[in-house]
VEXDO-670424 format. One record per atom (N, C-alpha, C): y, z, x. Coordinates in steps of 0.02 Angstrom, whole numbers, plus 50000, padded with zeros to 5 digits. Each point is the difference from the previous one (the first is absolute). Layout:
N
+-------+-------+-------+
| north |    up |  east |
+-------+-------+-------+
|     Y |     Z |     X |
...
+-------+-------+-------+
This chain:
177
+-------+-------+-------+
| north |    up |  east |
+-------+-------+-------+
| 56987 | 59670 | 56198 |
| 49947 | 50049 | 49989 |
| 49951 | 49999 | 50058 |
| 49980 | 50049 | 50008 |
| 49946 | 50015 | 50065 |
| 49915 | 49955 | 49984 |
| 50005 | 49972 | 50059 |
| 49919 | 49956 | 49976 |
| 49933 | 50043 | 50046 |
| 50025 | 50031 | 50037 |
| 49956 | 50029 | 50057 |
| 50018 | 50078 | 50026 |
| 49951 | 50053 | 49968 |
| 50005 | 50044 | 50055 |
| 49964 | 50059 | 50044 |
| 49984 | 50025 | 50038 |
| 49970 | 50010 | 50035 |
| 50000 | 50097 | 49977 |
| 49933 | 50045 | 50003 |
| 50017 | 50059 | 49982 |
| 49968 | 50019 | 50062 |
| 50009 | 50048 | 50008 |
| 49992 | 50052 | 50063 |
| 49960 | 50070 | 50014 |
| 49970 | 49992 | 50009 |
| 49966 | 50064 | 49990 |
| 49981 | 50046 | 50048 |
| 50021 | 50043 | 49992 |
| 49989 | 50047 | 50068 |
| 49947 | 50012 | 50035 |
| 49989 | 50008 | 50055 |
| 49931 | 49976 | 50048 |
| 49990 | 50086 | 49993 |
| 50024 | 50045 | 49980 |
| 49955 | 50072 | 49965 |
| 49971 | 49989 | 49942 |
| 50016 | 49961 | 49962 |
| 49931 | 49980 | 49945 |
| 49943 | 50000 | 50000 |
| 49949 | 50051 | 50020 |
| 49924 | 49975 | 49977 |
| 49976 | 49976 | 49973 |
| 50027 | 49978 | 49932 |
| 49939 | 49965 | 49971 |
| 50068 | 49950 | 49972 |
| 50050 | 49967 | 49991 |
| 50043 | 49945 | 49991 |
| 49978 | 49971 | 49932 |
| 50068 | 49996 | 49956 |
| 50001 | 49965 | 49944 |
| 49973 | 49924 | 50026 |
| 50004 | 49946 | 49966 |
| 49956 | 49938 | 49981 |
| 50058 | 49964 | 49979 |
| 50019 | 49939 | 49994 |
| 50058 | 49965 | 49980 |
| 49986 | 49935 | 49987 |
| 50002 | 49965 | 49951 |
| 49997 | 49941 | 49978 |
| 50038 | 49944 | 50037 |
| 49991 | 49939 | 49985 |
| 50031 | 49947 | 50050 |
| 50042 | 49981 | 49979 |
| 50026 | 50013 | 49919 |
| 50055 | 49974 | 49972 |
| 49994 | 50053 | 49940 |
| 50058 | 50013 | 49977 |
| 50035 | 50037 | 49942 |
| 50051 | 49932 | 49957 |
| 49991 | 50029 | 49946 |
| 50042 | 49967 | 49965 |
| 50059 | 50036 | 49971 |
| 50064 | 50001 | 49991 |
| 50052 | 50036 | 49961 |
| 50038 | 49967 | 49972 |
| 50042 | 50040 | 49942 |
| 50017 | 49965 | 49939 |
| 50082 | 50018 | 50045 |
| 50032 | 49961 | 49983 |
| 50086 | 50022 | 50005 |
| 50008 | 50034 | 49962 |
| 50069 | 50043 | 50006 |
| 50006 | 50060 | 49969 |
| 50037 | 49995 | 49938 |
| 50036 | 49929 | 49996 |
| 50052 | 49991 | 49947 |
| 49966 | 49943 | 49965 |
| 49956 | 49970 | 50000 |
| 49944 | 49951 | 49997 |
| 49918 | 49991 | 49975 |
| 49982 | 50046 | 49956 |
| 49940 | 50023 | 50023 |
| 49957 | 49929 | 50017 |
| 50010 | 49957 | 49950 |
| 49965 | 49910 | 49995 |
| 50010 | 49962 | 50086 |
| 50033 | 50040 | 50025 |
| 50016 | 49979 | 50061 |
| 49949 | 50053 | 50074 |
| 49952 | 49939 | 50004 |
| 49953 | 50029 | 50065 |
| 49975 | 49997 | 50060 |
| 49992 | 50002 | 50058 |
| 49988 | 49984 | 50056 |
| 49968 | 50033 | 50054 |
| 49946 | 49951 | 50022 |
| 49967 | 50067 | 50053 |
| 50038 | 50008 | 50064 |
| 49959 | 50040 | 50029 |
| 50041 | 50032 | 50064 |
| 49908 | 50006 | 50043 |
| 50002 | 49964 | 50056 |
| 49951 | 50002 | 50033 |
| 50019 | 50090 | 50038 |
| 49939 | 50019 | 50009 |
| 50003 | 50040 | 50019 |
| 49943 | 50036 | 50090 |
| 50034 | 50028 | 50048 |
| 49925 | 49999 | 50065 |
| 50011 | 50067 | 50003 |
| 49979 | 50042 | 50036 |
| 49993 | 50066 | 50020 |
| 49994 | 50013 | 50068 |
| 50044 | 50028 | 50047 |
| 49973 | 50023 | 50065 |
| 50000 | 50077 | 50011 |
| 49985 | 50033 | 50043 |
| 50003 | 50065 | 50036 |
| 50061 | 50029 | 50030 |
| 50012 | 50045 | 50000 |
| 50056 | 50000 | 50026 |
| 50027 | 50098 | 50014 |
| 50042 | 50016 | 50046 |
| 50011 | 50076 | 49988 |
| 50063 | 49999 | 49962 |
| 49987 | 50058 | 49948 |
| 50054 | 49991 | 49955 |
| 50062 | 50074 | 50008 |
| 50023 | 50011 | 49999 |
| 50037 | 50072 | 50014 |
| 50020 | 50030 | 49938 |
| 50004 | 49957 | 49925 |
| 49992 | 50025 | 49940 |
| 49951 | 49988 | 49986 |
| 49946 | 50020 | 49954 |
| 49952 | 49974 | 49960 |
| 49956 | 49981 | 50012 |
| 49940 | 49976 | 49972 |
| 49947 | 49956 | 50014 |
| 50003 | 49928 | 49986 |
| 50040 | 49971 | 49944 |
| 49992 | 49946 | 49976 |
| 50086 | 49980 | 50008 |
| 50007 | 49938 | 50016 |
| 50082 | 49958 | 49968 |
| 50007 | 49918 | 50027 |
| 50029 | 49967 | 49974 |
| 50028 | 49946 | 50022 |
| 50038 | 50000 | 50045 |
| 49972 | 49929 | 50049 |
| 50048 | 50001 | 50056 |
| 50058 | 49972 | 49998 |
| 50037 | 50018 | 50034 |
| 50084 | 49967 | 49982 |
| 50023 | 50051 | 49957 |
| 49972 | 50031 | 49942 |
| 50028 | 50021 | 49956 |
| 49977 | 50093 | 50009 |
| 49977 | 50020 | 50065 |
| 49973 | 50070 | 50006 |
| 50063 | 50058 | 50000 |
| 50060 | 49975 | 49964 |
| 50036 | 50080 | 49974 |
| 49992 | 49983 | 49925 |
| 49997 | 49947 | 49972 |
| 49984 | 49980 | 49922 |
| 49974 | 50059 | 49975 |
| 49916 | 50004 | 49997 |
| 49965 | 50003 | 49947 |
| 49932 | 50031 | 50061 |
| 49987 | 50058 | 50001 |
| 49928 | 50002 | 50021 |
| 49958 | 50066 | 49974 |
| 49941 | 49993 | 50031 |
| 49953 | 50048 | 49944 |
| 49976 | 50025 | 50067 |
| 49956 | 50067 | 49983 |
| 49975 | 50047 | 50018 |
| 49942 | 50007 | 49997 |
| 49937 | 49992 | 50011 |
| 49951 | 50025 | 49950 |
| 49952 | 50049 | 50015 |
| 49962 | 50032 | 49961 |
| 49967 | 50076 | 49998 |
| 49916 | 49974 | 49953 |
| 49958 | 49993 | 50054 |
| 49948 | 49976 | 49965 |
| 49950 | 50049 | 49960 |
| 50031 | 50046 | 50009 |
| 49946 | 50076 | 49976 |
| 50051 | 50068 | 49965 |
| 49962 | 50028 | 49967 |
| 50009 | 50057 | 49967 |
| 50012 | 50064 | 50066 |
| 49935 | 49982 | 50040 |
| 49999 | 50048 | 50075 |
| 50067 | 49987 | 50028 |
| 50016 | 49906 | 50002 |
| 50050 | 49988 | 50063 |
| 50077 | 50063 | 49959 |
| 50008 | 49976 | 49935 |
| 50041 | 50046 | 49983 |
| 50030 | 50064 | 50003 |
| 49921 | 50045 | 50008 |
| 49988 | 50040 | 50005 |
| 50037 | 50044 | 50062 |
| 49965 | 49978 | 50052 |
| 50008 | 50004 | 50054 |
| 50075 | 49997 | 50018 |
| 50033 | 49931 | 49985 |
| 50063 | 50002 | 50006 |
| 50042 | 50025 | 49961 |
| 49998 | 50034 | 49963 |
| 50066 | 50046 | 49956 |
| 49956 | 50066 | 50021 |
| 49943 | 50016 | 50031 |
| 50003 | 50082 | 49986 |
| 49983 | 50030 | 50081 |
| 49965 | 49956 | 50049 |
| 49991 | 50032 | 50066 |
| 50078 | 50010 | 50019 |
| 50012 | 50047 | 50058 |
| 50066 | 49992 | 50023 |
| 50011 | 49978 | 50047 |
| 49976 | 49965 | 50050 |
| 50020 | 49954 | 50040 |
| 50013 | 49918 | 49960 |
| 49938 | 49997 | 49963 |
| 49995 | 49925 | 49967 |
| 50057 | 50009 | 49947 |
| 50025 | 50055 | 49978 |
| 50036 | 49987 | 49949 |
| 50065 | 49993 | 50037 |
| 50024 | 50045 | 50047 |
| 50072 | 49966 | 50035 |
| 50005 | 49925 | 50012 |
| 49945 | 49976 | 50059 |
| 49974 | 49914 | 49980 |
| 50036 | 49984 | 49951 |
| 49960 | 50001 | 49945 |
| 50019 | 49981 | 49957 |
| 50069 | 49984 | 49970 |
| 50017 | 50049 | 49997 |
| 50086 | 50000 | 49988 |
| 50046 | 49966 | 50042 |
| 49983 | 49981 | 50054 |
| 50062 | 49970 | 50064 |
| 49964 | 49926 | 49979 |
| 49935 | 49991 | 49990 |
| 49973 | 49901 | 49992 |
| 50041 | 50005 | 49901 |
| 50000 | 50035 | 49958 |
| 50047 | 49995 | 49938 |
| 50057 | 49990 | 50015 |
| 50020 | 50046 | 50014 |
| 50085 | 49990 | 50037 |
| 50021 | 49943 | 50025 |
| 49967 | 49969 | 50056 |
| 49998 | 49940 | 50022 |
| 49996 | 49936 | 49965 |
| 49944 | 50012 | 49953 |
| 49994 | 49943 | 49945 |
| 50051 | 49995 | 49952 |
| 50032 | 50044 | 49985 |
| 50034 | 50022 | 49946 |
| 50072 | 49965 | 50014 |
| 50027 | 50014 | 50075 |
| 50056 | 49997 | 50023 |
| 49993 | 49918 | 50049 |
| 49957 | 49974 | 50006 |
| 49986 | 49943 | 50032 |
| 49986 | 49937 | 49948 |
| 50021 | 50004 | 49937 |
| 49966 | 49968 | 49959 |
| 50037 | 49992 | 49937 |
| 50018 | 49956 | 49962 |
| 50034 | 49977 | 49932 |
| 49933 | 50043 | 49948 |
| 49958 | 49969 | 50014 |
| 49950 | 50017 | 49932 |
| 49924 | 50041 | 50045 |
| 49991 | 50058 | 49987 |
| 49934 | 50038 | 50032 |
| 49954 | 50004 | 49960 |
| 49942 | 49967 | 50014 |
| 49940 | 50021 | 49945 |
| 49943 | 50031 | 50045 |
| 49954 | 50072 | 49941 |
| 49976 | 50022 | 50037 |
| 49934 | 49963 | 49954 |
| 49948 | 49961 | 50019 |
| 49949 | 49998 | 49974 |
| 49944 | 50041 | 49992 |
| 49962 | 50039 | 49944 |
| 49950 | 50053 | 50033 |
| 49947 | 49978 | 49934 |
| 49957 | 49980 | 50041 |
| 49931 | 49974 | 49988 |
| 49958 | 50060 | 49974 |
| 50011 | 50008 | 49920 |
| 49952 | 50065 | 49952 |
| 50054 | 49998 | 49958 |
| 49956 | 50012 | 49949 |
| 50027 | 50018 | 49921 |
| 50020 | 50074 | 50010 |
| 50031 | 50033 | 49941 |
| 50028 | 50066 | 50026 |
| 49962 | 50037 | 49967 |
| 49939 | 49983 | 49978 |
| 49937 | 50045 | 50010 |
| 49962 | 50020 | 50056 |
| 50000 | 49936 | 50011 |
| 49977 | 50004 | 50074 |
| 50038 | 50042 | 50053 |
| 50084 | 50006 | 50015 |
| 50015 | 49999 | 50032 |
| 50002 | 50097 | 49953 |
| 49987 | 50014 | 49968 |
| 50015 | 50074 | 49990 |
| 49923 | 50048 | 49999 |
| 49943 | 49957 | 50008 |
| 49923 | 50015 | 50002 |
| 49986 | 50069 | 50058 |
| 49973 | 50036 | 49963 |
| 49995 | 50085 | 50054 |
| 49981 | 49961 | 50055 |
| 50015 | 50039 | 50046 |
| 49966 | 49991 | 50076 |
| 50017 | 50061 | 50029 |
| 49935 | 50041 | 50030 |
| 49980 | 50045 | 50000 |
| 50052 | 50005 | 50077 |
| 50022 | 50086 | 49967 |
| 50047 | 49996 | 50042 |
| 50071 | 49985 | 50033 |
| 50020 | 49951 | 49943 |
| 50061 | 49958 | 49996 |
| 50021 | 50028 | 49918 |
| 50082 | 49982 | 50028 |
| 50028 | 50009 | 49938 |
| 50026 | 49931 | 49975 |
| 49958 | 49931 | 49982 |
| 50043 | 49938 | 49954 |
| 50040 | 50001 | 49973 |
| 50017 | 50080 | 49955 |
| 50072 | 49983 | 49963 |
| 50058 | 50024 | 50033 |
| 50002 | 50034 | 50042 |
| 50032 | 50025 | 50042 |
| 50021 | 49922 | 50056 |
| 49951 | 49977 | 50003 |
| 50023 | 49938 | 50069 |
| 50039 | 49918 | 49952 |
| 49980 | 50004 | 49940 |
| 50064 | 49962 | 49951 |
| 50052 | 50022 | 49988 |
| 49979 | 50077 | 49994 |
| 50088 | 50024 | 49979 |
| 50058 | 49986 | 50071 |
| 49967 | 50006 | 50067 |
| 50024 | 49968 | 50034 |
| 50020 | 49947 | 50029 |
| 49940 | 49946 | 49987 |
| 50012 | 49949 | 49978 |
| 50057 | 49975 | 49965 |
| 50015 | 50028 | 49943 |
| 50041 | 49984 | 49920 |
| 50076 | 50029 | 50042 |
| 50005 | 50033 | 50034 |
| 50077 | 50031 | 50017 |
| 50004 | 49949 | 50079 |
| 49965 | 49985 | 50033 |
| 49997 | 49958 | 50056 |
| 50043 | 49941 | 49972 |
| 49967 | 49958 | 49941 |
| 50029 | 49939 | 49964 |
| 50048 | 50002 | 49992 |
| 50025 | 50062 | 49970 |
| 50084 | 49992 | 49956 |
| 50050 | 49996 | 50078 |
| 49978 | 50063 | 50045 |
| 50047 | 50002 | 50054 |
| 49998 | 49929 | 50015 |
| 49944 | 49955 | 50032 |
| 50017 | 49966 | 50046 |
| 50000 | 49913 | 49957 |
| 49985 | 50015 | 49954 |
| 50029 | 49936 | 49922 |
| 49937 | 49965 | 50000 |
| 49950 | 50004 | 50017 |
| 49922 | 49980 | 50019 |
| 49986 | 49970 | 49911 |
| 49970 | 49944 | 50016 |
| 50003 | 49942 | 49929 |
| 49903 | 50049 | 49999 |
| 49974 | 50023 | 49955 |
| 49934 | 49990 | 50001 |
| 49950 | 49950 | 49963 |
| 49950 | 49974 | 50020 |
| 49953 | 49960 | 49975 |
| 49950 | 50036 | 50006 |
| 49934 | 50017 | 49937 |
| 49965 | 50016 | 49995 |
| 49936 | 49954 | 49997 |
| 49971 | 49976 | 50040 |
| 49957 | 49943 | 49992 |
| 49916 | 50046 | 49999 |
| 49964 | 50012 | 49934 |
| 49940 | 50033 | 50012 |
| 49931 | 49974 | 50034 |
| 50016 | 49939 | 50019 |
| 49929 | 49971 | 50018 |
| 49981 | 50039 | 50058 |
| 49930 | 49994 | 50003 |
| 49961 | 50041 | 50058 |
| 49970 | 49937 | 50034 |
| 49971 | 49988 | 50047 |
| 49952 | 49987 | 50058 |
| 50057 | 49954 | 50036 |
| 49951 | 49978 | 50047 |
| 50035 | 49963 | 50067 |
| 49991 | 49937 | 50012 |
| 49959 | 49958 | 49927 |
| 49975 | 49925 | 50014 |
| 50062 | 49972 | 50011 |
| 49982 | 49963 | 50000 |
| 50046 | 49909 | 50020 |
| 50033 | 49993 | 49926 |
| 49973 | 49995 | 49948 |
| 50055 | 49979 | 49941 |
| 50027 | 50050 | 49982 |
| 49997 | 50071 | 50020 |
| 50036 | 50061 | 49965 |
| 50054 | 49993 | 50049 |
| 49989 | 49990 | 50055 |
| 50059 | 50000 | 50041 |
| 50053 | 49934 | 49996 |
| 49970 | 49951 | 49984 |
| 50015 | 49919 | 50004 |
| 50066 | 50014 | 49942 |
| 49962 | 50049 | 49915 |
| 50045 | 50002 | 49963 |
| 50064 | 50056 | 50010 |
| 49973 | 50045 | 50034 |
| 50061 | 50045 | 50012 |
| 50044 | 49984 | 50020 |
| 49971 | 49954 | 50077 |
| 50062 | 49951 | 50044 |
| 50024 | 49959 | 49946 |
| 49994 | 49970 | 49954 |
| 50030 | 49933 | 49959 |
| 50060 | 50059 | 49957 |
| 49984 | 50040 | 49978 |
| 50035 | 50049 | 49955 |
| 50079 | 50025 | 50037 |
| 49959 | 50019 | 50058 |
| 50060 | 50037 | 50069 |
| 50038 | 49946 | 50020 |
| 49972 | 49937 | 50017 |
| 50038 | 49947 | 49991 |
| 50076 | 49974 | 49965 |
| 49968 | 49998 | 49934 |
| 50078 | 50009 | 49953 |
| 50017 | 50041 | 50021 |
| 49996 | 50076 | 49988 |
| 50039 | 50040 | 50020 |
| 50060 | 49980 | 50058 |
| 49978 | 49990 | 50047 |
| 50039 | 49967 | 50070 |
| 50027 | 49958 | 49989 |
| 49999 | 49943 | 49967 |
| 50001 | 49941 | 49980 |
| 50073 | 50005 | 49948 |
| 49991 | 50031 | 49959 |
| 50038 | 50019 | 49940 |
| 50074 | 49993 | 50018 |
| 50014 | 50072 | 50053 |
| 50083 | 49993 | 50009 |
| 50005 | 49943 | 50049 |
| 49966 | 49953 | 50042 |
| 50036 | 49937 | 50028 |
| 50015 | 49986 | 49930 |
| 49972 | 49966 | 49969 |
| 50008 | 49939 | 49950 |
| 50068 | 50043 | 49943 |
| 49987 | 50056 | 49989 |
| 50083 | 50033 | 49958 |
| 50058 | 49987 | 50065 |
| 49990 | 50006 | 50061 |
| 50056 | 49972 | 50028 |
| 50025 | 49955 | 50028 |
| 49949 | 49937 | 49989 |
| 50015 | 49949 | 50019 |
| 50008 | 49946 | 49926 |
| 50006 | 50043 | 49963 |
| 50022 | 49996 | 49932 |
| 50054 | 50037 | 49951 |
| 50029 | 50049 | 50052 |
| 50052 | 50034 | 49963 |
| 50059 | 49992 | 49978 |
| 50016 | 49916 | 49995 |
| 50059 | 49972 | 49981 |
| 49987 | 50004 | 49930 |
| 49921 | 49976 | 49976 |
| 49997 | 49992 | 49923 |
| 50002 | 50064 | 49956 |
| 49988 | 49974 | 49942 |
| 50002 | 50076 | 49952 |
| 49915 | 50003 | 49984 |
| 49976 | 50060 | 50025 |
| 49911 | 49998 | 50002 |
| 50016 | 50041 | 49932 |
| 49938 | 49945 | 49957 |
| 49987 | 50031 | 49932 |
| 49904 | 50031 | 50017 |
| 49981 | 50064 | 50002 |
| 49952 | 49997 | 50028 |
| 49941 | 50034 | 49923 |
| 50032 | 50044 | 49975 |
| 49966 | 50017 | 49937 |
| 50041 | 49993 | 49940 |
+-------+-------+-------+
């Protein structure tokens, strides 16, 4: 089992998830069975995504969309929205497992804005996913402190985390629910 690993984060991040020094995980065929995994973080340019483990960057990586605007913008301008579609594509096709993280509840993320159409930039959104198999996480917290981010990173974590440990465990029979 993995004792150590390192996540990566793309040096286009402005404001960068937060990551704990150790995680703990249960085995998959095991739950009574636990062990941490030290964990460091460096910088790095990523060509999928914002977030993934190193060693493991066709695994498992995430995306993330910190705003209702950033959304916005990217499913409905038409330059940003082509963007858009070739960095999906990429993620999609560079990657076992794609998550897109987007930071707002889907109140938030459907709230008038003068001038904009919100339901219009999910519905694109929502057909973006299916084409390109995009896992979504809806995480609603708002601001930019240190523990909102500290917990998002711990959350995004598993996520990444998750398919090493199913495949460096896929001999057993995972009883998971």
């Amino acid at each position: 089992m993995i004792k150590e690993i390192t996540v990566v984060i793309d040096t286009r991040e402005q404001y960068p998830l937060f990551f704990p020094e150790f995680i703990h995980v249960t085995h998959p065929d095991n739950p009574t069975r636990t062990w941490p995994i030290k964990v460091s973080a460096k910088r790095g340019t990523l060509h999928l995504g914002d977030y993934c483990l190193d060693g493991y960057e066709t695994l498992a990586v995430i995306e993330r969309k910190a705003s209702q605007l950033e959304i916005l913008k990217n499913m409905t301008d038409a330059k940003d929205k082509a963007r858009q579609a070739r960095a999906f594509k990429r993620l999609s096709e560079g990657c076992k497992y794609p998550y897109l993280l987007l930071e707002a509840s889907p109140a938030h993320l459907l709230a008038p804005v003068p001038g904009k159409h919100p339901e219009v930039a999910i519905q694109m959104l929502a057909c973006a996913m299916l084409k390109y198999r995009l896992q979504l996480v809806l995480m609603p917290w708002r601001g930019r402190s240190a523990e909102v981010r500290r917990k998002i990173g711990t959350f995004c974590l598993h996520l990444l985390v998750a398919p090493v440990i199913m495949r460096e465990t896929q001999d057993v029979k995972v009883n998971l629910l």
